[in-house]
C-alpha positions in Angstrom: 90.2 126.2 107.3 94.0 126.0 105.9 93.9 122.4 105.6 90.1 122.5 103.7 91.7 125.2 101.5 94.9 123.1 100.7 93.1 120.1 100.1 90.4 121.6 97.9 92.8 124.3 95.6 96.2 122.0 95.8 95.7 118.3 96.4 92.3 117.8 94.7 93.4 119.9 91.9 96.8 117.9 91.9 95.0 114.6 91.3 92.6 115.7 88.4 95.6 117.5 86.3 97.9 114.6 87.0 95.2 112.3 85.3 94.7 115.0 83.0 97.7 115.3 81.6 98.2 111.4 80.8 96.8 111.7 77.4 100.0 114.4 76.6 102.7 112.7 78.1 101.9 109.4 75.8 102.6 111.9 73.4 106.3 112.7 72.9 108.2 115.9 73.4 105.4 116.8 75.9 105.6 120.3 77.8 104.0 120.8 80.6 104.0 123.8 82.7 102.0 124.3 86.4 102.7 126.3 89.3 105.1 125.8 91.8 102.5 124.7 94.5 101.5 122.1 92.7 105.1 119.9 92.6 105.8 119.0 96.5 104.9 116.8 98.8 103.4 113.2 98.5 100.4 114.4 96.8 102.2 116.9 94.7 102.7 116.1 90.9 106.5 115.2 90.8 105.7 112.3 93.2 102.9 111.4 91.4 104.2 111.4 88.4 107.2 108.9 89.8 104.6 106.6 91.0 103.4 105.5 87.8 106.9 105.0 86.4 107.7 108.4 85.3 111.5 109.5 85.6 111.0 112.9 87.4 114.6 114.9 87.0 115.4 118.6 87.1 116.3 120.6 84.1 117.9 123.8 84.4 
């Protein structure tokens, strides 16, 4: 049931706002903000994001 649960709320969801949120970063000085949950992983956003081409780097 964990696994359904992560796949439905995190990876799922990870795919549609990634594709989403293509329009906006075309755009620039683009801010996006998500939850944490939503960065890791292979199928998290950051990795993602570096698989089209983005340069994914921390700001602090």
């Amino acid at each position: 049931m964990a696994e359904a649960f992560k796949c439905e709320v995190v990876t799922k969801r990870n795919y549609r706002m990634f594709e989403r949120m293509q329009p906006r970063l075309k755009e620039s000085n683009t801010f996006i903000a998500v939850g944490a949950l939503h960065l890791v992983g292979e199928q998290g956003l950051l990795r993602l994001l570096e698989k089209r081409g983005f340069k994914v780097r921390p700001i602090y």
